[in-house]
BALOBA-1460 file (C-alpha; in Angstrom, 3 decimals):
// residues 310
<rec num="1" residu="x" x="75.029" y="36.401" z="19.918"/>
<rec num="2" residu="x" x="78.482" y="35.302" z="20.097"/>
<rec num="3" residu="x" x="80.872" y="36.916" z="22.417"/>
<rec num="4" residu="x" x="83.708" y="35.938" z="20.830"/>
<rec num="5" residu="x" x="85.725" y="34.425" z="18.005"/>
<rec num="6" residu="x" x="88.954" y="32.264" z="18.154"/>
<rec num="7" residu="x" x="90.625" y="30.612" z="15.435"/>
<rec num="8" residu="x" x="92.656" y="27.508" z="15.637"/>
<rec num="9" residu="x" x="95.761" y="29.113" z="17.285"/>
<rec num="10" residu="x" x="95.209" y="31.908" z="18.103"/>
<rec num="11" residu="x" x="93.818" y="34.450" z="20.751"/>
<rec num="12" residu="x" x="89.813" y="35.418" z="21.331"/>
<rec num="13" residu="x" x="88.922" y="38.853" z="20.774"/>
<rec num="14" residu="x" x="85.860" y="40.991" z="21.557"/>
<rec num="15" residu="x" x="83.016" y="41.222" z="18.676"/>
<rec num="16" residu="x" x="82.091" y="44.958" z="18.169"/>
<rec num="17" residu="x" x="78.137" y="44.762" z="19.783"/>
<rec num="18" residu="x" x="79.092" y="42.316" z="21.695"/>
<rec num="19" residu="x" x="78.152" y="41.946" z="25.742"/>
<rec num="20" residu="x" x="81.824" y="42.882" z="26.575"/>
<rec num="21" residu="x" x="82.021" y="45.455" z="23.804"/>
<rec num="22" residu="x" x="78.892" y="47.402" z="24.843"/>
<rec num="23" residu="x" x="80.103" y="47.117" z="28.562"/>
<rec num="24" residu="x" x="83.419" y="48.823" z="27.661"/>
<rec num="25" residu="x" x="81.298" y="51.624" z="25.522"/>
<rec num="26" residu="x" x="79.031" y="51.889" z="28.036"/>
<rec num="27" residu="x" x="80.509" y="51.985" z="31.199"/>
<rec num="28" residu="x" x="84.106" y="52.163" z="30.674"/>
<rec num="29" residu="x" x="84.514" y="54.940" z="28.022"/>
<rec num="30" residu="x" x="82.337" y="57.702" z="29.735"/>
<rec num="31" residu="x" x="84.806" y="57.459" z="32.876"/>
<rec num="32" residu="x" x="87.556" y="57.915" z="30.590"/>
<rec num="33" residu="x" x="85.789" y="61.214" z="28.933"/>
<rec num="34" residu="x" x="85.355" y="62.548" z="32.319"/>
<rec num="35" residu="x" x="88.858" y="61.277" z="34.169"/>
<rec num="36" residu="x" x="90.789" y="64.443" z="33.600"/>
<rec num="37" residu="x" x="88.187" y="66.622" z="35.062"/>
<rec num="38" residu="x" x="87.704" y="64.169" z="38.116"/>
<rec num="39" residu="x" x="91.510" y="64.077" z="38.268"/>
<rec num="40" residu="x" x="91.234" y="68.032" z="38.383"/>
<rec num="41" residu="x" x="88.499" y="67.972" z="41.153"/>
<rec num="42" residu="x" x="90.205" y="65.674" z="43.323"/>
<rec num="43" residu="x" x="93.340" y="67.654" z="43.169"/>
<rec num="44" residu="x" x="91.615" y="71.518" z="43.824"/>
<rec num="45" residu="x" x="88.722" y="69.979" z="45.798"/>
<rec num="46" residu="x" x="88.823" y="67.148" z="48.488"/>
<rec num="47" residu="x" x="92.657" y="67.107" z="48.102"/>
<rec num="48" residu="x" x="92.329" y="70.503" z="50.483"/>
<rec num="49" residu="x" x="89.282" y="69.479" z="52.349"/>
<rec num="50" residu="x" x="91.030" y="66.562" z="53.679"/>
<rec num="51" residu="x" x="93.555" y="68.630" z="54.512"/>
<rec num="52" residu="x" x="91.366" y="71.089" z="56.351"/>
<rec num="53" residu="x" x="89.846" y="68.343" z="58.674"/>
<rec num="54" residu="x" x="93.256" y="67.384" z="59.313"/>
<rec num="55" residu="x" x="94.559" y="71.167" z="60.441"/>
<rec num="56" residu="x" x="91.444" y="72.039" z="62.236"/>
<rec num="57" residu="x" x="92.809" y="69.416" z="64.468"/>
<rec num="58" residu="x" x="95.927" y="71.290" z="64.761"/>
<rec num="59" residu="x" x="97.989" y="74.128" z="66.244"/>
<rec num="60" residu="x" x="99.080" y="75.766" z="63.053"/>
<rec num="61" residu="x" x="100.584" y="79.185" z="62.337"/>
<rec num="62" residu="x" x="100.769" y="78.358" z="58.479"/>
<rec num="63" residu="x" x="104.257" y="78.183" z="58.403"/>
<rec num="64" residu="x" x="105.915" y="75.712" z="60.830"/>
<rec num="65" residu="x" x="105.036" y="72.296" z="61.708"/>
<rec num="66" residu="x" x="101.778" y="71.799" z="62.943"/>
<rec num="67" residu="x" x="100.872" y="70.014" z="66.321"/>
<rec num="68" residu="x" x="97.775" y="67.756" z="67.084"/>
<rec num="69" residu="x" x="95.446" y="69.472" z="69.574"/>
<rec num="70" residu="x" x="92.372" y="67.353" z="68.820"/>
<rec num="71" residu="x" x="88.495" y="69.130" z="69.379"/>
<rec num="72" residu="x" x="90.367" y="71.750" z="71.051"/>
<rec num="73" residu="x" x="89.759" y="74.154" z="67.990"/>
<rec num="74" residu="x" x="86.081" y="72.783" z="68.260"/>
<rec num="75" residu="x" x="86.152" y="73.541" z="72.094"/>
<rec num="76" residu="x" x="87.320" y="76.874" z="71.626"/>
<rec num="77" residu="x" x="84.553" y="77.806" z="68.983"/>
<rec num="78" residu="x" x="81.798" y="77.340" z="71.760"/>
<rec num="79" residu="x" x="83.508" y="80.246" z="73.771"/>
<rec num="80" residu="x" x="84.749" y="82.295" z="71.531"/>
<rec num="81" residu="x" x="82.921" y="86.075" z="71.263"/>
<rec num="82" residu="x" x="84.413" y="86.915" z="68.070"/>
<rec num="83" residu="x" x="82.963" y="83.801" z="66.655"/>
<rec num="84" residu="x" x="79.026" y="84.587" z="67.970"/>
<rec num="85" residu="x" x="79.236" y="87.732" z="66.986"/>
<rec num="86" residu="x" x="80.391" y="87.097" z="63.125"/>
<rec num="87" residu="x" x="77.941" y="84.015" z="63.683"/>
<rec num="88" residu="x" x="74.815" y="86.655" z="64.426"/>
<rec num="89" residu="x" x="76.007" y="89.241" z="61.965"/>
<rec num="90" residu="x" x="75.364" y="86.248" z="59.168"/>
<rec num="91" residu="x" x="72.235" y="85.423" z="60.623"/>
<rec num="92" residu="x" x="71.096" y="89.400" z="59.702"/>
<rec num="93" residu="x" x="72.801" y="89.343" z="56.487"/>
<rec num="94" residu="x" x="70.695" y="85.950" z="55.967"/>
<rec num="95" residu="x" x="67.308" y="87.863" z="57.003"/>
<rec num="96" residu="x" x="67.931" y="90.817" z="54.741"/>
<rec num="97" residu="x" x="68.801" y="88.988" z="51.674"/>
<rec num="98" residu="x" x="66.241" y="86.677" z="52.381"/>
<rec num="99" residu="x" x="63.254" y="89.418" z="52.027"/>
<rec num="100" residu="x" x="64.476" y="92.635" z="50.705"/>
<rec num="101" residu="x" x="66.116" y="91.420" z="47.159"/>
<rec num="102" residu="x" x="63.684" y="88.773" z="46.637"/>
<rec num="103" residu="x" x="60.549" y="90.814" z="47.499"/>
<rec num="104" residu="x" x="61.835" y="93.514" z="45.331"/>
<rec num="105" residu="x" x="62.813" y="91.142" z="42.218"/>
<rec num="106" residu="x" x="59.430" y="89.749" z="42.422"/>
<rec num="107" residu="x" x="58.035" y="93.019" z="42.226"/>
<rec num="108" residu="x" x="59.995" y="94.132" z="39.480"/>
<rec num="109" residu="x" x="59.537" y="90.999" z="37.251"/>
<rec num="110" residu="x" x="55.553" y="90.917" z="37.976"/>
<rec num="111" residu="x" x="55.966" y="94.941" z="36.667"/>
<rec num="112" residu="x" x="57.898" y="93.820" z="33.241"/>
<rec num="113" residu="x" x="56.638" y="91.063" z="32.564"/>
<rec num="114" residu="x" x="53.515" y="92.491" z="30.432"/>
<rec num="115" residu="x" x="55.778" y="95.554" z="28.919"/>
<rec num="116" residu="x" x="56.678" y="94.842" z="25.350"/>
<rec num="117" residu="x" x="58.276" y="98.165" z="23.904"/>
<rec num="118" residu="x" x="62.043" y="98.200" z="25.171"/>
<rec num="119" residu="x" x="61.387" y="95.651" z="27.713"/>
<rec num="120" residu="x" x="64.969" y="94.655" z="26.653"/>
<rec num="121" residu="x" x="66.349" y="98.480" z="27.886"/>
<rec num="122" residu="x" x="64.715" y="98.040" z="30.985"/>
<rec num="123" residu="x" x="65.898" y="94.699" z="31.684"/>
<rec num="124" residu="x" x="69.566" y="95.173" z="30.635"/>
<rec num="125" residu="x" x="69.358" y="98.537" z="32.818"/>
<rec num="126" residu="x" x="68.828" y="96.412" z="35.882"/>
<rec num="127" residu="x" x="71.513" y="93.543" z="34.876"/>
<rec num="128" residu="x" x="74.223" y="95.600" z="34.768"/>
<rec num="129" residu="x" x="75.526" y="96.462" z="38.145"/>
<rec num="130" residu="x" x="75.456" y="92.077" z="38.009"/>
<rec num="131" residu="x" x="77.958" y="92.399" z="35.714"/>
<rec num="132" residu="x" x="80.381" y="95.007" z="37.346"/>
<rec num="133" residu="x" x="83.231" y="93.570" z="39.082"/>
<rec num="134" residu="x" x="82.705" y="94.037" z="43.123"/>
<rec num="135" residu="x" x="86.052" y="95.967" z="43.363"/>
<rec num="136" residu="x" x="84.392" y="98.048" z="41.155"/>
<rec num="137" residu="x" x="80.448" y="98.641" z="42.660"/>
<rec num="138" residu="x" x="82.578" y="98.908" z="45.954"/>
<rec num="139" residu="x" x="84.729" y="101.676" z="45.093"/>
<rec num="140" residu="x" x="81.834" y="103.282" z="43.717"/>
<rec num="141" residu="x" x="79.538" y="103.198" z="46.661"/>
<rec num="142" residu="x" x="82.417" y="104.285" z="48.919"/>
<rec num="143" residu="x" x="82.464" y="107.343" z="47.158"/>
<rec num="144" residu="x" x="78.489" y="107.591" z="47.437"/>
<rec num="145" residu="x" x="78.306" y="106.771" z="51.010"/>
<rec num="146" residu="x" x="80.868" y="109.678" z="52.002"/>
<rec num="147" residu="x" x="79.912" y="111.722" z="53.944"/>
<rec num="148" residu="x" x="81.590" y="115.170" z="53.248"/>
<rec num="149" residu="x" x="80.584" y="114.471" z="49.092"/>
<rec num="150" residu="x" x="78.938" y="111.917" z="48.426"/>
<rec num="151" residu="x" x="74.705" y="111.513" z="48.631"/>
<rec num="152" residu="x" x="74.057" y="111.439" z="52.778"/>
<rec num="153" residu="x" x="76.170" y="115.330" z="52.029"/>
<rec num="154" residu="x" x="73.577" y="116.084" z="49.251"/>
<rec num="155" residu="x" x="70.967" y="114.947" z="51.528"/>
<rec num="156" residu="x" x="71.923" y="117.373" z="54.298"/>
<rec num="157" residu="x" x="72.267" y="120.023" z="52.933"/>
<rec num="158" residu="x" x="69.017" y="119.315" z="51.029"/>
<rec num="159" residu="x" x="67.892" y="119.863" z="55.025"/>
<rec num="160" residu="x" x="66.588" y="116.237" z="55.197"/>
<rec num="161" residu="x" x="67.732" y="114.678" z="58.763"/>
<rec num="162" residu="x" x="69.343" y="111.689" z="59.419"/>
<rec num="163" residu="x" x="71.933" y="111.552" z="57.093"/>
<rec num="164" residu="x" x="74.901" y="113.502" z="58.679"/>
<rec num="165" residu="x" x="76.807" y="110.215" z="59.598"/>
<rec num="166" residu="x" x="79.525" y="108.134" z="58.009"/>
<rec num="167" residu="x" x="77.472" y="105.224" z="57.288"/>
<rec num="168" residu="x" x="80.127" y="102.548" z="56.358"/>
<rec num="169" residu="x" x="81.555" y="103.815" z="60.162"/>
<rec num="170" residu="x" x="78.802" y="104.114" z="62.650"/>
<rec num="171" residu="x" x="78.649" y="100.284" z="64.063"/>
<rec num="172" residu="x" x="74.662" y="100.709" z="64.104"/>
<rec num="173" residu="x" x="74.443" y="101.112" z="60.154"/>
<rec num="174" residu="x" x="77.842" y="99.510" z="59.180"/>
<rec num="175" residu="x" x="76.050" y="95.947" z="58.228"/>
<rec num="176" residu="x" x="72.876" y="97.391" z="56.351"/>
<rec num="177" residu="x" x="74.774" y="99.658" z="54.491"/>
<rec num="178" residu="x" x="77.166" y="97.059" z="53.085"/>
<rec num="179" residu="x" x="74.043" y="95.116" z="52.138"/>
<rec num="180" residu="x" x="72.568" y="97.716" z="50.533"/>
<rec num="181" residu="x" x="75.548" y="97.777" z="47.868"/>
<rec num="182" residu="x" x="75.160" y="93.709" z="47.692"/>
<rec num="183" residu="x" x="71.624" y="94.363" z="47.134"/>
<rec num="184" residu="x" x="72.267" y="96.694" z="44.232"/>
<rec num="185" residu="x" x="74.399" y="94.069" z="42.552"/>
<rec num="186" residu="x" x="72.138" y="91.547" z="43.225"/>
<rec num="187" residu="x" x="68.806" y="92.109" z="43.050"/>
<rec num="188" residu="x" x="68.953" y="92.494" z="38.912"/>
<rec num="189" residu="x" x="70.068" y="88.885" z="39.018"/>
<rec num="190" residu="x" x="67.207" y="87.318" z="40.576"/>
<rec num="191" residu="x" x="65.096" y="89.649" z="38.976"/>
<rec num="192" residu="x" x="65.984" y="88.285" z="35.411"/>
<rec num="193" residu="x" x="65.562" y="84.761" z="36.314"/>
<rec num="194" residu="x" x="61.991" y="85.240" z="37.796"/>
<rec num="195" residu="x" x="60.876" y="87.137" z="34.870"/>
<rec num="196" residu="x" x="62.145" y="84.243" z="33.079"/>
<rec num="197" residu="x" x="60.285" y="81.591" z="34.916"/>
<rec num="198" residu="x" x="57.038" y="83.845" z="34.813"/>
<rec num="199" residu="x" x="57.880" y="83.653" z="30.934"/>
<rec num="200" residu="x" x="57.392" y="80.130" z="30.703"/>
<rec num="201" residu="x" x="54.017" y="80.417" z="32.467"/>
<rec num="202" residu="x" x="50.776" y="79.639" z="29.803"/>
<rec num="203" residu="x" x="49.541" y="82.753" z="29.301"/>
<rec num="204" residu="x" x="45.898" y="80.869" z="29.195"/>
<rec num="205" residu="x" x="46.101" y="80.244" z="33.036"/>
<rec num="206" residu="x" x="46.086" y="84.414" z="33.403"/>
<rec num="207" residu="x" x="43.079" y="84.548" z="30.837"/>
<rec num="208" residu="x" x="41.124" y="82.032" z="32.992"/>
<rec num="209" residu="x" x="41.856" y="83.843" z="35.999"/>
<rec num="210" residu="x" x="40.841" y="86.783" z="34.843"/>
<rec num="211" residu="x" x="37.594" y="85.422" z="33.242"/>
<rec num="212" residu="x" x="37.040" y="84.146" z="37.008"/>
<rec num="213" residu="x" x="37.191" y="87.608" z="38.114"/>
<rec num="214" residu="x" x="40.995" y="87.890" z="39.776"/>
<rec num="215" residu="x" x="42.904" y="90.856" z="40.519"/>
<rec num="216" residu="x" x="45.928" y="91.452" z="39.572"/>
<rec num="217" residu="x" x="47.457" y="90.414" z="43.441"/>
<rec num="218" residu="x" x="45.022" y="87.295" z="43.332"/>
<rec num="219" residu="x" x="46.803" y="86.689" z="39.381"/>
<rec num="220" residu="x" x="50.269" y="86.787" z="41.340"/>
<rec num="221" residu="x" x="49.499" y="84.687" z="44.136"/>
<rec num="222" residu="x" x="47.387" y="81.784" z="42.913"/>
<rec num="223" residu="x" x="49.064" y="81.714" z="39.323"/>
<rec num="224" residu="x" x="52.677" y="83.668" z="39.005"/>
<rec num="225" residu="x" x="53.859" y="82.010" z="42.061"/>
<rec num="226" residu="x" x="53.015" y="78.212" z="41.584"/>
<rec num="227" residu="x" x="53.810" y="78.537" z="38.525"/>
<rec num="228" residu="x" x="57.576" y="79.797" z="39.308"/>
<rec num="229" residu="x" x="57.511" y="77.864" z="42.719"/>
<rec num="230" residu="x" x="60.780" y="75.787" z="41.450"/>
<rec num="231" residu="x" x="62.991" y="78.863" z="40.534"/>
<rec num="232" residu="x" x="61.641" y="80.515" z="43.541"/>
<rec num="233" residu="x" x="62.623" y="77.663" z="46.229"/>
<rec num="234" residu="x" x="66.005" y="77.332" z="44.436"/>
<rec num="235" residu="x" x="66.608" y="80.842" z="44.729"/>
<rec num="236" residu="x" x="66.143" y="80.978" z="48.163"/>
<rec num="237" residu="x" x="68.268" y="77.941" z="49.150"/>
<rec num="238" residu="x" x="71.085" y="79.604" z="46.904"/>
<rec num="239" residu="x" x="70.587" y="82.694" z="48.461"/>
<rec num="240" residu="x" x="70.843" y="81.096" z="51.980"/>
<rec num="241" residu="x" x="74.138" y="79.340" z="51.124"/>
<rec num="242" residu="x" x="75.609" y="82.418" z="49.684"/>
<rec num="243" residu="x" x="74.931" y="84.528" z="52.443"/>
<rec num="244" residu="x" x="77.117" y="82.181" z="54.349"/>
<rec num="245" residu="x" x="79.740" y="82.757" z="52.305"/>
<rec num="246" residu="x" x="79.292" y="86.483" z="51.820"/>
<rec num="247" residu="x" x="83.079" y="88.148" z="51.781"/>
<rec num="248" residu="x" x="84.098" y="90.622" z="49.141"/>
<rec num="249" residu="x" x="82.047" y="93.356" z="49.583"/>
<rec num="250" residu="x" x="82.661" y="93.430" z="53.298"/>
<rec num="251" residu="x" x="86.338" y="93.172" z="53.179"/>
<rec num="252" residu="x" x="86.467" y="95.744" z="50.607"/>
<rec num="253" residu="x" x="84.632" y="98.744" z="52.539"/>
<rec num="254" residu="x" x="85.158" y="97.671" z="55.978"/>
<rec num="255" residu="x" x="87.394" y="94.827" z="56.563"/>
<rec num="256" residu="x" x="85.277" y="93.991" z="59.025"/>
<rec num="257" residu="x" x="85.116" y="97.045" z="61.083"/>
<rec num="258" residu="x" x="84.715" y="99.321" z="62.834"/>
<rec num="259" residu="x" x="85.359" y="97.467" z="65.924"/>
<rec num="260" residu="x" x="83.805" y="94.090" z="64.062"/>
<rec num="261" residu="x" x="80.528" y="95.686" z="63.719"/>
<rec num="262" residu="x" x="80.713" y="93.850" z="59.981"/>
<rec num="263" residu="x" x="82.632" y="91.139" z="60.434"/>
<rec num="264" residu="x" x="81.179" y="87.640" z="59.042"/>
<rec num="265" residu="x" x="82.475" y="83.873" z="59.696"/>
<rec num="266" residu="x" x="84.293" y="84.015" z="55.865"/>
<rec num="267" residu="x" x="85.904" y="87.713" z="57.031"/>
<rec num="268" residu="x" x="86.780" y="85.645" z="60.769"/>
<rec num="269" residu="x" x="88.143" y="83.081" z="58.856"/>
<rec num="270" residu="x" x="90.185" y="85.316" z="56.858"/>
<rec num="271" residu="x" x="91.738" y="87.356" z="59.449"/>
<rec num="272" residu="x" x="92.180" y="84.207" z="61.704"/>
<rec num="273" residu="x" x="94.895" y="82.760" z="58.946"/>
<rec num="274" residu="x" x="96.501" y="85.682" z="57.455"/>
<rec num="275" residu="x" x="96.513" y="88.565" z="59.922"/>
<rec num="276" residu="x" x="96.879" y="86.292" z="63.491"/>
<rec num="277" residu="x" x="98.475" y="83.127" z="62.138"/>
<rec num="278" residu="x" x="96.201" y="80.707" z="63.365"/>
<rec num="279" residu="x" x="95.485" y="78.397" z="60.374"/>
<rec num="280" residu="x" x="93.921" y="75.183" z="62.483"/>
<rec num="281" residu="x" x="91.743" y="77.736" z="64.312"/>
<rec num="282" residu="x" x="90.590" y="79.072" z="61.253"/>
<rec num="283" residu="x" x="90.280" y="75.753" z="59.748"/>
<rec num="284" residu="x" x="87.574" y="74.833" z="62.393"/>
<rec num="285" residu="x" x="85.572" y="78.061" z="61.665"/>
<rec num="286" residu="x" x="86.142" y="77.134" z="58.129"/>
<rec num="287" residu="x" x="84.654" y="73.317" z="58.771"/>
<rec num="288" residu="x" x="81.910" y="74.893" z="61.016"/>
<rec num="289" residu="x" x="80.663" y="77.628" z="58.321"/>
<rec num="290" residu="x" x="81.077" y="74.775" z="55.710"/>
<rec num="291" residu="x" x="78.527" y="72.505" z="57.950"/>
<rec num="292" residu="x" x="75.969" y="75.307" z="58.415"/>
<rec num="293" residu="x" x="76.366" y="75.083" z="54.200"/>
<rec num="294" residu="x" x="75.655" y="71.400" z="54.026"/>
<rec num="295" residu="x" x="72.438" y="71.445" z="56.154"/>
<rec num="296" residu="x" x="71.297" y="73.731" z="53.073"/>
<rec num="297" residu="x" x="72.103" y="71.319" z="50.682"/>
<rec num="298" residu="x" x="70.426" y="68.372" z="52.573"/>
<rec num="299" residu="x" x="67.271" y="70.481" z="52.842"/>
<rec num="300" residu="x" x="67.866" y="70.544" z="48.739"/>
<rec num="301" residu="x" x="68.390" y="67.411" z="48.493"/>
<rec num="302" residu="x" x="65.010" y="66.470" z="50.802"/>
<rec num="303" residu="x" x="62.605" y="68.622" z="48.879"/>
<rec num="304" residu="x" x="64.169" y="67.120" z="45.750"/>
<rec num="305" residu="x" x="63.477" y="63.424" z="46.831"/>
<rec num="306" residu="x" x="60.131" y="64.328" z="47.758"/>
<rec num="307" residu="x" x="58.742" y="65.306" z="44.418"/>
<rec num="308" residu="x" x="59.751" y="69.177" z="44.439"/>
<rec num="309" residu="x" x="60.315" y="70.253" z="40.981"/>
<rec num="310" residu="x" x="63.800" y="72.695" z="42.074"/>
């Protein structure tokens, strides 16, 4: 095939289907497609993370100048109680969200999965507090948590023990409490997405097993889960970053409080920049919580390369 064509006198051009023609369609033009939206991520995305490496090295208030102080940001992390202690408190929040929504999402897809009239009611019902803005399911659960009106009143005065205490106040139930509302906004989520993946199952896999005798937990374990193994490990790497970055339902009910009892590494970052002025220092917890997120992704990335269908 000829590349391309010159007359006497004057200047070679490329032949449409030509090897430099299908190199510019091929290569060239899907870079320009994507350019603006590149040009938009580099500007929103590594433009500030460059710029956070650089401040965690810093003394910064936000406001003046800042001055180089090297690992001493780093340094200070190692020592620092406030940053254990919002450290630990994401560990928990990692361990409840990590059995509690997904146990009861699998529960509740296995249960709708074979209902067929208003399946759609029932499924909807449990979407919606997804849906609701977190300003919103906060406010409301405030008001439910009270505890001069709200249920733990009903409850004692129902004469049921154990539930005449400010919950989003005592220190000891401060944490579970605020997970309980992320829970409710939550678990409907991953409770539509495993029905989903249990949807896609052959439904001649659950004859067979049932031919062979299973019961219904046997069905569940040796069938339902393999079968929605991908969605399921995906889930729970997404659920392990996100609990990392937990933040708006905490600030909004507690701030953090009382006395830190609720405070996370995004709600130490937050007060760290805005409420004390120390930008670099939050900069390095920012870097360190960011870290703790990329060893997630690598462990994605891993089961990906070898062969896992997530």
């Amino acid at each position: 095939m000829r590349e391309t064509v010159a007359a006497p006198g004057s200047t070679s051009y490329i032949v449409p289907g030509s090897r430099g023609g299908v190199f510019f369609r091929r290569r060239v033009v899907p870079w320009l497609f994507v350019a603006p939206i590149l040009a938009v991520n580099i500007a929103v995305v590594v433009g500030p993370t460059l710029s956070a490496f650089y401040y965690s090295m810093t003394d910064w208030n936000g406001i003046r100048p800042a001055t180089w102080v090297g690992l001493a940001n780093f340094q200070e992390l190692a020592t620092d109680n406030s940053f254990r202690h919002a450290f630990s408190n994401n560990l928990i929040w990692l361990l409840m969200f990590l059995t509690v929504p997904i146990a009861m999402s699998l529960a509740a897809a296995s249960l709708l999965g074979p209902v067929r009239r208003g399946a759609i009611v029932y499924r909807m019902a449990l979407f919606i507090p997804y849906v609701l803005p977190s300003v919103v399911t906060a406010a409301l659960w405030r008001g439910l948590f009270s505890p001069d009106r709200g249920i733990p009143a009903l409850l004692t005065k129902a004469g049921i023990p154990g539930f005449d205490r400010a919950f989003l106040g005592d220190p000891k139930t401060v944490l579970p409490a605020i997970a309980f509302v992320d829970n409710w906004h939550w678990w409907g989520f991953l409770m539509v997405l495993f029905l989903a993946a249990m949807q896609n199952i052959p439904p001649d896999l659950y004859e067979s097993a049932r031919l062979d005798g299973a019961s219904r937990w046997q069905e569940f374990r040796d069938v339902t889960l393999p079968g929605i193994r991908p969605t399921f490990v995906f889930m729970i790497l997404m659920t392990t970053i996100w609990s990392f970055l937990t933040f708006d339902y905490i600030w909004i009910l507690t701030q953090g409080g009382p006395a830190g009892a609720s405070e996370v590494l995004a709600v130490l970052v937050f007060k760290e920049a805005f409420s004390n002025f120390n930008a670099g220092y939050a900069s390095a917890i920012g870097l360190t919580l960011s870290f703790f997120v990329g060893i997630n992704i690598g462990i994605f990335i891993v089961l990906r390369r070898r062969g896992w269908e997530i």
